[in-house]
C-alpha positions as CSV (number, residue, x, y, z in Angstrom):
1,X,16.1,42.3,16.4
2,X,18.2,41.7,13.5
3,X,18.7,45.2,11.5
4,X,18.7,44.9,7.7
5,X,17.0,41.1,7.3
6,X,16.7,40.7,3.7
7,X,20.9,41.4,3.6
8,X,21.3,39.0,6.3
9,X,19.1,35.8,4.6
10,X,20.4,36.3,1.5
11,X,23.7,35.7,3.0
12,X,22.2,32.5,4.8
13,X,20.8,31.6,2.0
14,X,24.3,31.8,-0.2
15,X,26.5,30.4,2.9
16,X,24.1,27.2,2.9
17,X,24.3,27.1,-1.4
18,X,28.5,26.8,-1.0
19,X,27.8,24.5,2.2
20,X,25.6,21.9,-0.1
21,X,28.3,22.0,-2.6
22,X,30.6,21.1,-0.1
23,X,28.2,18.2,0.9
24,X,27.3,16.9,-2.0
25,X,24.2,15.4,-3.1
26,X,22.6,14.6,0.3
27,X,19.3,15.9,0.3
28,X,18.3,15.9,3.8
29,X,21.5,18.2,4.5
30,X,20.5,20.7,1.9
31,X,16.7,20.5,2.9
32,X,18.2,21.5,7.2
33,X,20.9,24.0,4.7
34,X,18.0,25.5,3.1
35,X,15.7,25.8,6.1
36,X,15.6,29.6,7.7
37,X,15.6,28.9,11.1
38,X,18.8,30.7,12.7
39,X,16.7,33.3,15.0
40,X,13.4,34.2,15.9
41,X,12.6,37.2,14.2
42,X,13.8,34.8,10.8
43,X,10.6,32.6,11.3
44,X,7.6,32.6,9.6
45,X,5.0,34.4,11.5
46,X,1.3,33.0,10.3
47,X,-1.9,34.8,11.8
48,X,-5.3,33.6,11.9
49,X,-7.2,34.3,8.3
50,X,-9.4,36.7,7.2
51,X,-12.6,35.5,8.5
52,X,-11.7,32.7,10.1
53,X,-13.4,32.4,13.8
54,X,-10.7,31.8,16.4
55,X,-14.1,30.8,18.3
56,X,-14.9,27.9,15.6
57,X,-14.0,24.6,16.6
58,X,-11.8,24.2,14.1
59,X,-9.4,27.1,15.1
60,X,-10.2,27.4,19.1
61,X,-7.2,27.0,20.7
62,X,-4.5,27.0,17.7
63,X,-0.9,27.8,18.7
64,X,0.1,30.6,16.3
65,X,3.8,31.5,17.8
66,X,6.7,31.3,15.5
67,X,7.9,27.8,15.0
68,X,11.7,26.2,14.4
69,X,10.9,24.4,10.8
70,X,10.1,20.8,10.8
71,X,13.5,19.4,9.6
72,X,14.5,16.0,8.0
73,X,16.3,13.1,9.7
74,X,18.9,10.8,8.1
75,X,17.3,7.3,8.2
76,X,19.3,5.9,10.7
77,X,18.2,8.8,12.4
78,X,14.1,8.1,12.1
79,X,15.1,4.7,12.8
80,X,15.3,5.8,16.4
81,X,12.2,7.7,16.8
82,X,10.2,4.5,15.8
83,X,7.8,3.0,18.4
84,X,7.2,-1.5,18.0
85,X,6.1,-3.6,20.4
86,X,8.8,-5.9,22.1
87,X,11.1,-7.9,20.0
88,X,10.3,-6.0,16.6
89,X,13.0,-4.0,14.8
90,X,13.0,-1.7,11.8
91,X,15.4,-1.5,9.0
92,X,16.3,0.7,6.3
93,X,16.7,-1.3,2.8
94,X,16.6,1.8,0.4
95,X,16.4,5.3,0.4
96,X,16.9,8.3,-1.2
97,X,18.3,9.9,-2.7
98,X,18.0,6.5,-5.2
99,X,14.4,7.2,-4.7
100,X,12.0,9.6,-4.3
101,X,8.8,10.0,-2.5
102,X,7.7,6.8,-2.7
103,X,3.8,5.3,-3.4
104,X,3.9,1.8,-3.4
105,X,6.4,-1.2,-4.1
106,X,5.9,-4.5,-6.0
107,X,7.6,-7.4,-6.2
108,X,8.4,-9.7,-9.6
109,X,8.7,-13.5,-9.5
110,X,12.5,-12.8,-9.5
111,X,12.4,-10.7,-6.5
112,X,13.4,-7.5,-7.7
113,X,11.4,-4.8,-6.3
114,X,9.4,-2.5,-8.4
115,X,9.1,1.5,-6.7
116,X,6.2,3.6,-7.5
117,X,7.9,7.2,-7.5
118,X,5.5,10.3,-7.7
119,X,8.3,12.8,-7.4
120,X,5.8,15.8,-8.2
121,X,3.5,14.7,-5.8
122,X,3.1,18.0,-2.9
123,X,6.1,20.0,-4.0
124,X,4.2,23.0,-3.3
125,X,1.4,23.6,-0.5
126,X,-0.5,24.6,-3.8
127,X,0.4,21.3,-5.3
128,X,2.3,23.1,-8.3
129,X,3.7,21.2,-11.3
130,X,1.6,18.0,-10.0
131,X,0.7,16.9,-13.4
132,X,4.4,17.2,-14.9
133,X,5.8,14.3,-16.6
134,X,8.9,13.7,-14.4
135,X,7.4,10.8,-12.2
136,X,9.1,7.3,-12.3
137,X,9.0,3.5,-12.0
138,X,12.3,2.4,-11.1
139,X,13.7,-2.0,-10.5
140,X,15.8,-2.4,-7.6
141,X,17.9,-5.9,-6.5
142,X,19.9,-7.1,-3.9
143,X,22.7,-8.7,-5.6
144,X,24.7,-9.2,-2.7
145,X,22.3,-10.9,-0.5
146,X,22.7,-8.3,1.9
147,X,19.3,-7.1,2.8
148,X,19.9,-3.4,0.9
149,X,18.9,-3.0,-2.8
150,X,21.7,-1.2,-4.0
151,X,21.7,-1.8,-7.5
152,X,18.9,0.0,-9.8
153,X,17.5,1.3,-13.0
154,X,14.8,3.5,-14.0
155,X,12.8,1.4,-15.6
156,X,9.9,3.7,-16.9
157,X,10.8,7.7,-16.8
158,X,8.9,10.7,-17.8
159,X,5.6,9.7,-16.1
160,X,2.7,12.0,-15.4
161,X,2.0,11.1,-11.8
162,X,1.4,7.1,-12.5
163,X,-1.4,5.4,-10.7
164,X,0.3,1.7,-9.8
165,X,3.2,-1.0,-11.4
166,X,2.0,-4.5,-11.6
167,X,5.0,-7.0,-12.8
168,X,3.3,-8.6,-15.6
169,X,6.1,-11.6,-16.6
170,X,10.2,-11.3,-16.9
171,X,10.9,-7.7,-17.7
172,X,7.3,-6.4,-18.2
173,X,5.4,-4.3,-16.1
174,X,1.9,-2.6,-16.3
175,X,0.9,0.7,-15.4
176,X,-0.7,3.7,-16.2
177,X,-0.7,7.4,-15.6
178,X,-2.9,9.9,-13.9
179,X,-5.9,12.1,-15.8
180,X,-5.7,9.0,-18.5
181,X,-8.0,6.2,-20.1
182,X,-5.3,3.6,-21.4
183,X,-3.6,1.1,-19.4
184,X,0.2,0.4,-20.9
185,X,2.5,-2.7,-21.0
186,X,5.9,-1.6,-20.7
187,X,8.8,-4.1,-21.3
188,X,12.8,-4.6,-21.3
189,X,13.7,-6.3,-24.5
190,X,17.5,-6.0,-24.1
191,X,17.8,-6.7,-20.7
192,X,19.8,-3.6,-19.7
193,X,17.3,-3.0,-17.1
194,X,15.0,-0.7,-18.8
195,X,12.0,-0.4,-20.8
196,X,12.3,0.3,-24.4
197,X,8.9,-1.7,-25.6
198,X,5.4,0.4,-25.2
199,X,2.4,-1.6,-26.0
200,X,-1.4,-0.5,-25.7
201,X,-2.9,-2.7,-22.9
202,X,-6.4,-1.7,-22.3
203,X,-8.7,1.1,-22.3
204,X,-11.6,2.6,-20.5
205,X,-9.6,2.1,-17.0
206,X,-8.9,5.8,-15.7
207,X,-10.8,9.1,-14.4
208,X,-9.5,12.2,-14.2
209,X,-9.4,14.9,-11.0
210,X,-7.8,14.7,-7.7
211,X,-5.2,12.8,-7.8
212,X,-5.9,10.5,-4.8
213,X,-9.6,10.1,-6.7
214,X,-7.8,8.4,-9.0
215,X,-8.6,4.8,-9.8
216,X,-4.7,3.3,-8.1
217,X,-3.4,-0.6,-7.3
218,X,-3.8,-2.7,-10.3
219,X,-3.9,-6.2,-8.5
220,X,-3.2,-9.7,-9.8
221,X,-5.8,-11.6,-7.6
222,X,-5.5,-15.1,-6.5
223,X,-8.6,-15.8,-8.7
224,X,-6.5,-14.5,-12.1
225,X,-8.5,-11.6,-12.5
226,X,-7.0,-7.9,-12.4
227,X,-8.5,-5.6,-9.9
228,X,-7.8,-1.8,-8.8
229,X,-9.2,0.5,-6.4
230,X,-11.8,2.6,-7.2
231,X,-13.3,1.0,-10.6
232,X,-16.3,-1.5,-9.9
233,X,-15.1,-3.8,-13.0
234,X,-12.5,-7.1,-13.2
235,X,-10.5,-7.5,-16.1
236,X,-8.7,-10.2,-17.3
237,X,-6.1,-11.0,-20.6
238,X,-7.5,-14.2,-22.7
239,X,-6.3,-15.5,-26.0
240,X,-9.1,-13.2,-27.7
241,X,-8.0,-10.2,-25.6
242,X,-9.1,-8.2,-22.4
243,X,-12.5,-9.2,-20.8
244,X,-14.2,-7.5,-18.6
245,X,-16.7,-8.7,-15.6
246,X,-18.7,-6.1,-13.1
247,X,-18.1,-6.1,-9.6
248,X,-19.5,-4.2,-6.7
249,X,-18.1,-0.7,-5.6
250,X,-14.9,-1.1,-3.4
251,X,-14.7,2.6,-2.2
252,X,-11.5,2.1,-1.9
253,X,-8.4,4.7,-3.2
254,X,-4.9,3.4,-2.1
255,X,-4.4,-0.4,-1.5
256,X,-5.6,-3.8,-2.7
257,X,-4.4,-7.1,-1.0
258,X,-5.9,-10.4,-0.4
259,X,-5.6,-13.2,2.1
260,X,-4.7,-17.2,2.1
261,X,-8.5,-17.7,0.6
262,X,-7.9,-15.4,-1.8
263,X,-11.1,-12.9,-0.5
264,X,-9.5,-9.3,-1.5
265,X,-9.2,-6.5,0.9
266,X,-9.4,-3.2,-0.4
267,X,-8.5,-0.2,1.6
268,X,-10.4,3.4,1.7
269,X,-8.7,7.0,1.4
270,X,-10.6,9.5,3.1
271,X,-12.7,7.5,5.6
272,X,-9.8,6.3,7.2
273,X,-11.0,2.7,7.2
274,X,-10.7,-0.5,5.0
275,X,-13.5,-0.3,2.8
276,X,-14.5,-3.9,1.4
277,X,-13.5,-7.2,3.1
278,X,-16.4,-9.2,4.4
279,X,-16.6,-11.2,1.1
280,X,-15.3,-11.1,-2.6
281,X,-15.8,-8.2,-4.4
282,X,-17.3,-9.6,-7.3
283,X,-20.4,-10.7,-5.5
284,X,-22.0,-7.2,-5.2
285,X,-22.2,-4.9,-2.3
286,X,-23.7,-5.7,1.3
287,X,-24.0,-3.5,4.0
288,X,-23.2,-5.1,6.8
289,X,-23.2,-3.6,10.2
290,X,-21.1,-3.3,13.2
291,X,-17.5,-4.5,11.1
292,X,-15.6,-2.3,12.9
293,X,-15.0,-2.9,16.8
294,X,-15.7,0.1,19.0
295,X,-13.2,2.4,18.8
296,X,-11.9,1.1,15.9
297,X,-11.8,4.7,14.3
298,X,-9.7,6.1,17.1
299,X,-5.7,6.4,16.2
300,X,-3.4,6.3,18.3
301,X,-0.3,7.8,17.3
302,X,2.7,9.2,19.1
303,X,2.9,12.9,20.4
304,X,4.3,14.7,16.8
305,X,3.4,18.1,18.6
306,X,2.2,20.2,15.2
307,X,-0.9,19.5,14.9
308,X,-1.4,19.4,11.4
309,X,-4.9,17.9,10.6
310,X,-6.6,18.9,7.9
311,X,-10.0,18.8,10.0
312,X,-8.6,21.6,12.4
313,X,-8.7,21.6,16.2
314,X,-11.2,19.2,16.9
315,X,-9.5,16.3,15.4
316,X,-6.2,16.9,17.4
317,X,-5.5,15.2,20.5
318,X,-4.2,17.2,23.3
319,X,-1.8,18.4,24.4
320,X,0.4,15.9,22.8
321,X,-0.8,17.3,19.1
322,X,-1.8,13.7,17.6
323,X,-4.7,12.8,15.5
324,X,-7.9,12.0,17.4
325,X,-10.3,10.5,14.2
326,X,-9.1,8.4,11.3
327,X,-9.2,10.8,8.5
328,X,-6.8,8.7,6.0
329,X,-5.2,5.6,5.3
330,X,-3.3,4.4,2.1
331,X,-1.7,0.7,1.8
332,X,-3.0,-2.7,3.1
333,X,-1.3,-6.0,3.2
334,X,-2.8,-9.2,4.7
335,X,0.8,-10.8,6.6
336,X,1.2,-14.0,4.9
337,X,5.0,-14.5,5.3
338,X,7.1,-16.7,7.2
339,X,9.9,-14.9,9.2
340,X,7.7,-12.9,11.7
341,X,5.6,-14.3,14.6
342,X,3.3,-16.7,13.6
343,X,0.3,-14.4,15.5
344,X,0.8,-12.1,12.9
345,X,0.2,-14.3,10.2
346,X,-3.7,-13.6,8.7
347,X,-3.4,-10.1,10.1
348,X,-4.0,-6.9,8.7
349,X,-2.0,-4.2,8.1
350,X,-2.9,-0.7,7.0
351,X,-1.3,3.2,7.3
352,X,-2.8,6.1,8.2
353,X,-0.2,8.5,7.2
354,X,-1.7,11.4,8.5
355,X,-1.4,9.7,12.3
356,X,1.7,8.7,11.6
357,X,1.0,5.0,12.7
358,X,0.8,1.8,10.8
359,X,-2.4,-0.4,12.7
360,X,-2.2,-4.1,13.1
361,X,-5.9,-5.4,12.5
362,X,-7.3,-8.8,14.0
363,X,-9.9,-9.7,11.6
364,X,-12.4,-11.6,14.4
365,X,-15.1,-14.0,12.5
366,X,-18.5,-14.6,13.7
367,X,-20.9,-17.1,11.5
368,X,-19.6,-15.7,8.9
369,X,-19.0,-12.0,9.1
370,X,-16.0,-10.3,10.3
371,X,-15.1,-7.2,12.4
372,X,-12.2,-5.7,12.7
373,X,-10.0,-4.7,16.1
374,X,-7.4,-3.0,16.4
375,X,-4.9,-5.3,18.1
376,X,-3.3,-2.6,20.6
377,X,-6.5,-0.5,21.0
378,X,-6.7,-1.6,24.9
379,X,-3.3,-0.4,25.3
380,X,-4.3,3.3,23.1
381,X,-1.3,2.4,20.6
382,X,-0.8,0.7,17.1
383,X,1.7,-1.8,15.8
384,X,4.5,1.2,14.5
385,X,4.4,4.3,15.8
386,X,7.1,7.1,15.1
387,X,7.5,10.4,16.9
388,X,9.0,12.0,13.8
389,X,6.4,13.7,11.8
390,X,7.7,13.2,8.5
391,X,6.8,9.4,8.8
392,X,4.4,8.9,6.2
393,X,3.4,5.2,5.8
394,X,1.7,4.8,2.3
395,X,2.0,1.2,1.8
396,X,2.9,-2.5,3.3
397,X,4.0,-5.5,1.9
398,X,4.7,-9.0,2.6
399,X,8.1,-9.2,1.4
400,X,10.0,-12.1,-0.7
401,X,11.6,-12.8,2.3
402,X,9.2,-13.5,4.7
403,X,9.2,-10.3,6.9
404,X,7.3,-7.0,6.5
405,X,7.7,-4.0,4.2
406,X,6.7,-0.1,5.1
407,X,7.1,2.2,1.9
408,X,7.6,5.6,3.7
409,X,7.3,8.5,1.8
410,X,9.0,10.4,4.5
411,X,7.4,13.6,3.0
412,X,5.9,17.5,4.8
413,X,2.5,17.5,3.3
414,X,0.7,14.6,3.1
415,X,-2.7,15.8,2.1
416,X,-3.7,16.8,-1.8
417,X,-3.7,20.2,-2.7
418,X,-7.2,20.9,-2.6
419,X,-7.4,20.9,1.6
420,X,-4.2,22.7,1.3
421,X,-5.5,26.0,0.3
422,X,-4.7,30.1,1.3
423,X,-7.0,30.7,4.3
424,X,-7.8,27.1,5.2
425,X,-6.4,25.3,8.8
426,X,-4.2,23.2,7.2
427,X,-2.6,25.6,5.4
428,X,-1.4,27.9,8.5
429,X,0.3,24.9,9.9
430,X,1.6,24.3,7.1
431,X,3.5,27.5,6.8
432,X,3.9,27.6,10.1
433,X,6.5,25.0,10.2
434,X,8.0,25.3,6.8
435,X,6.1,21.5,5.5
436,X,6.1,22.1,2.0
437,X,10.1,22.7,2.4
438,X,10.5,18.7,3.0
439,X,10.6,17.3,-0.6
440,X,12.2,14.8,-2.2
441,X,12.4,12.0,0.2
442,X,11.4,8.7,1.1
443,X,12.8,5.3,2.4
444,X,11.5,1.8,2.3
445,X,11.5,-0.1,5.5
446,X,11.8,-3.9,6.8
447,X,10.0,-5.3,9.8
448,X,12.0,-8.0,11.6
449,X,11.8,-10.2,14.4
450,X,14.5,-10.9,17.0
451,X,15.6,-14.8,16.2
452,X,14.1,-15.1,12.8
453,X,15.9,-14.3,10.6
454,X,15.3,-12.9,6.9
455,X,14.9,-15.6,4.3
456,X,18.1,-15.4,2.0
457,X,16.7,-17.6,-0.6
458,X,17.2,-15.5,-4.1
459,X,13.5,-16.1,-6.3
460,X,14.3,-16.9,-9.7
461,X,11.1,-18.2,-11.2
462,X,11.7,-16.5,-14.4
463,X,14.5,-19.4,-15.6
464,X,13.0,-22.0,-13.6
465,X,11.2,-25.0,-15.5
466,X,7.5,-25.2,-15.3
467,X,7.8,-28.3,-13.4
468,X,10.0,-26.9,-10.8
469,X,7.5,-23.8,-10.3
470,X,5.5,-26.7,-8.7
471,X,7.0,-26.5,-5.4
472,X,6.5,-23.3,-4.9
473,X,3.0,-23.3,-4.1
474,X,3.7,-25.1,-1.1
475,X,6.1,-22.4,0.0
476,X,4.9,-21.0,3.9
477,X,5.4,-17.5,2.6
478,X,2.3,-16.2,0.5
479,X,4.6,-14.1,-1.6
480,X,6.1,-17.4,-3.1
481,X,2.7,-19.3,-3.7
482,X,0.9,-16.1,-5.9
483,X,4.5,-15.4,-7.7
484,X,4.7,-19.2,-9.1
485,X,0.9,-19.4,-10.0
486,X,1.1,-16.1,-11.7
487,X,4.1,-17.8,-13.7
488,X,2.8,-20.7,-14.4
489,X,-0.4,-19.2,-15.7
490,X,1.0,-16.4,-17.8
491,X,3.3,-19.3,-18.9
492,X,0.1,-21.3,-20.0
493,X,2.4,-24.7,-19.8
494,X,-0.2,-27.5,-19.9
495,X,2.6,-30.2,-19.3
496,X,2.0,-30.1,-15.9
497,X,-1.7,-30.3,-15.6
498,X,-1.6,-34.1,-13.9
499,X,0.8,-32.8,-11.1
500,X,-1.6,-29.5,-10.7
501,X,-4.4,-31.9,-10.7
502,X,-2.9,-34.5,-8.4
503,X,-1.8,-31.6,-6.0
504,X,-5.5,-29.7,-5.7
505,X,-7.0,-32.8,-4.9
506,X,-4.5,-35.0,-2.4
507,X,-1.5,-32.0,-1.0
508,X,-1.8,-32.3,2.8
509,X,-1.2,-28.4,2.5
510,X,-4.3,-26.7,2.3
511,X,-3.1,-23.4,0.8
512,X,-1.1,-25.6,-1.7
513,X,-4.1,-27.4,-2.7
514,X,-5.9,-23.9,-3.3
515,X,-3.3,-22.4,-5.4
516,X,-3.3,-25.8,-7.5
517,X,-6.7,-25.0,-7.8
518,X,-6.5,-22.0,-9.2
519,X,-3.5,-22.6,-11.1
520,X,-5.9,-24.9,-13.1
521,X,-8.5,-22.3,-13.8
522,X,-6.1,-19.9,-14.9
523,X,-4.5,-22.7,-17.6
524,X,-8.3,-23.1,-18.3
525,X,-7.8,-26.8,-17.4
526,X,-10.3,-27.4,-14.2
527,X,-12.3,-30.2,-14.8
528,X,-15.8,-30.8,-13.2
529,X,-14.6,-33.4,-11.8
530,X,-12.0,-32.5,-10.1
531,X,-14.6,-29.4,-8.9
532,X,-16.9,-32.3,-7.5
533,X,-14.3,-33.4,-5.4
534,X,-13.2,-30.3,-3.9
535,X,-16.6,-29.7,-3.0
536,X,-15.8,-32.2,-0.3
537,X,-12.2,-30.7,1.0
538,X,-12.9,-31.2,4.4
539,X,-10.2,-28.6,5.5
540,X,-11.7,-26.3,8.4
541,X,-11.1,-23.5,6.0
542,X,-13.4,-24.7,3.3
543,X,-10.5,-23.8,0.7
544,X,-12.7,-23.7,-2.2
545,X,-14.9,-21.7,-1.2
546,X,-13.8,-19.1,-3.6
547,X,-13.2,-21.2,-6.7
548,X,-14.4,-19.9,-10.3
549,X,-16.6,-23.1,-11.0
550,X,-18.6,-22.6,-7.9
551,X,-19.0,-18.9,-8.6
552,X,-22.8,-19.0,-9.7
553,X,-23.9,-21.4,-6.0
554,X,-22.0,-19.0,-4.1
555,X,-24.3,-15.4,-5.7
556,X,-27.0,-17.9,-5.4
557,X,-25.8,-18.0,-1.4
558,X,-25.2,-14.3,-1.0
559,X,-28.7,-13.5,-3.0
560,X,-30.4,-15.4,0.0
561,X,-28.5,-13.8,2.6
562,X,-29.0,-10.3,1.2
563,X,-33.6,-11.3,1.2
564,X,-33.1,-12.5,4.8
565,X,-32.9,-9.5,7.3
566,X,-31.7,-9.6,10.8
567,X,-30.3,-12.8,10.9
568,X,-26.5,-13.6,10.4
569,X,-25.7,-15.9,7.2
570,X,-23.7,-18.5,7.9
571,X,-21.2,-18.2,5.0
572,X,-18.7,-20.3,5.5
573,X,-21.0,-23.1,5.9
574,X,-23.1,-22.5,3.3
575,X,-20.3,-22.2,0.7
576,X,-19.5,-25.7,2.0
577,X,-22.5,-27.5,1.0
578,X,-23.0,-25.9,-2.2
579,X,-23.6,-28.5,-5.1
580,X,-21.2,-28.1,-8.0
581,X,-22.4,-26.3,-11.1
């Protein structure tokens, strides 16, 4: 028993202030400094609440002793505590404190790397401050060709919890912040690395109220249209202005990607799941039964020991204290790189932050329609696993250089401030094992694979010539082929029309031939013609059958799918034989 205890933590709590100075800046060290840990009868002691049942599934069978807080690790530290299959390894490329809980990256068509940084986001377990306009958008770059971004700017400060960056052209982002209608186009006229231009955008985009309700993920689809979670509309910038198309309801909160037919796959919040990716989103909403494998909604994460579910004791695994339900999920990507095994390649990727786990998902198509397995399900594991509970995978991206990015906020609570209330499961283990202490973090992660090695090619689409952009939609990394037809389009270059022509209708490489394709619609320069002959693409994966032109045969081929009941559409077929319109 330690006589006089407030004496003795304030002079803890002093020693670790002059420690930190000591230190410096490091703010995992002043987070274990900080921590009040040094004896027992120092810990938090929680009891079951006021009314709560200890009898109610939720609460039978909670551990309620004292509990050593749950303390940060340096990267290189996590690093260790990460779980891949054979031959993978994991890599630090930047971390705080540069950054700070990060939500999401993006690339530009010059390869510098746009971070999403909601810095108020869970600073408190009652979410305090969340609305305060210290949130950021920061540019980072590799100049050395190293594999770490070293060198950065803030590009957009003082933002009030922003919902997503799109790179919209050399120095020019979009974005827009939470509890707001208008959608902004920030821009770096001086080139110092920083946006000094504000221009109005669009309106009518945003929602207010919880924070992950938010509409998120503006998305520059393969079809030129701008998509984000949430909001069942398209919008799209024209000579006359922004247009506007409906679409059907993603249900989606945190992630947008698409694949090498340019179908989008949006990813849901709360269920846990993806929540739209049998067919584009613009064609209306289907239900469609049995998409998800059995089991598919079962994690399986590594033993993190807390227990910390919002859902209470009947959603934790035991004894080992892991998730037993999908009860979130935030990120997506579709692997369309180059410098990871070509298995992976069409695969998709989503986090469930809560589990700790990122899944690899093998989309399996029948006539048509897919379902989804977990890849490792027969083994009861995922693609990453990590036995640190801080790991908090919010996003994945297929990088500029062919391998695979995790954006880790690396944060205590992971769950919106609602759930996180006096009284309520969550919040015991939350106090419990000092969660709300571990703030200010966050790392962003690359995926390799042993012999392949990172592509050190430097993108720098911005200063290349509209003819030489050309190439680059034969590139065997994804990232490349969207990055130049987003140039070229936004570039509305018309010189090279013959060579986009010549390429959609004779390239021996499929994906080339559907990014020519769409290239063309986005220069408003598709002919019907050159849509007839398409129509005939005998490539096994029917590349067109997305295309603009054919748009109004393909609802015409979903309408007759959705009158006919119990029998499987053949989709892929159908889209084939359409006659142009």
């Amino acid at each position: 028993m330690i006589k006089n205890a407030p004496t003795f933590l304030l002079t803890t709590a002093l020693v670790a202030v002059i420690l930190s100075s000591f230190i410096g800046f490091d703010p995992v060290q002043q987070i274990r400094l900080q921590s009040t840990y040094v004896l027992g009868d120092t810990l938090p002691k929680v009891k079951l609440p006021e009314g709560a049942d200890p009898e109610d599934p939720d609460w039978k069978g909670i551990d309620l002793a004292p509990k050593e807080p749950v303390k940060p690790l340096t990267p290189a530290e996590e690093a260790k505590l990460f779980l891949l299959p054979p031959g993978y390894k994991i890599q630090p490329i930047l971390t705080e404190p540069a950054i700070q809980q990060p939500g999401a990256i993006s690339f530009d068509a010059n390869g510098r790397m746009y971070v999403l940084e909601l810095r108020t986001y869970m600073l408190t377990a009652d979410s305090k401050d969340e609305l305060q306009p210290t949130s950021r958008i920061s540019r980072w770059e590799d100049k050395n060709n190293d594999g770490i971004y070293e060198t950065g700017t803030t590009f957009v400060d003082n933002l009030i919890f922003p919902r997503f960056v799109l790179p919209y052209g050399k120095d020019c982002i979009l974005t827009m912040e939470s509890d707001a209608d208008n959608v902004y186009k920030y821009t770096d006229t001086n080139g110092d690395g920083k946006a000094d231009k504000k221009e109005f955008f669009t309106n009518k985009y945003g929602r207010s109220g919880n924070v992950e309700h938010q509409q998120a993920f503006m998305y520059w689809g393969m079809d030129n249209w701008l998509y984000s979670t949430v909001n069942a509309f398209r919008i799209r910038e024209t000579p006359n202005g922004i247009i506007r198309e409906k679409t059907g309801a993603n249900r989606a909160q945190w992630g947008i990607t698409h694949d090498d037919d340019g179908k989008l796959w949006f990813q849901g919040g709360a269920i846990g799941l993806p929540s739209h990716f049998q067919f584009p989103i613009q064609y209306g909403n289907f239900e469609v039964p049995n998409e998800f494998a059995k089991g598919f909604d079962v994690p399986w994460g590594a033993a993190v020991k807390l227990a910390d579910m919002q859902g209470g004791m009947d959603e934790v695994r035991q004894p080992d204290g892991s998730l037993n339900h999908v009860t979130g999920s935030a990120g997506n990507d579709v692997y369309r790189g180059d410098r990871l095994p070509a298995e992976l390649k069409g695969q998709y990727f989503y986090g469930e932050p809560v589990a700790r786990i990122v899944r690899q998902v093998n989309p399996v198509v029948t006539e048509g329609l897919t379902t989804l397995h977990n890849v490792y399900q027969d083994q009861k594991s995922e693609f990453l696993r990590s036995t640190d509970p801080l790991f908090r995978p919010v996003d994945m991206t297929t990088a500029p250089d062919g391998t695979l990015y995790i954006t880790d906020m690396y944060h205590g609570i992971i769950q919106e401030g609602q759930w996180t209330q006096k009284g309520t499961y969550l919040r015991t283990k939350i106090e419990q094992y000092q969660l709300d202490k571990v703030v200010g973090l966050g790392r962003i992660w690359r995926i390799t694979y042993e012999g392949k090695e990172r592509d050190k090619t430097h993108p720098n689409m911005y200063a290349e010539k509209t003819a030489d952009l050309l190439r680059h939609l034969t590139h065997p990394n994804g990232w490349w082929r969207d990055a130049a037809q987003q140039v070229l389009v936004q570039r509305n270059d018309r010189s090279v029309v013959p060579q986009l022509t010549a390429m959609a209708l004779s390239d021996k490489n499929p994906l080339a031939r559907i990014h020519a394709l769409w290239t063309l619609e986005g220069l408003n320069a598709l002919k019907t013609s050159v849509v007839q002959k398409m129509l005939s693409d005998t490539s096994p994966d029917c590349v067109f059958r997305h295309s603009g032109p054919a748009k109004a045969c393909i609802k015409q081929g979903i309408n007759r799918w959705k009158r006919t009941t119990g029998k499987r559409w053949q989709m892929r077929i159908q889209m084939c034989r359409f006659r142009p319109c």
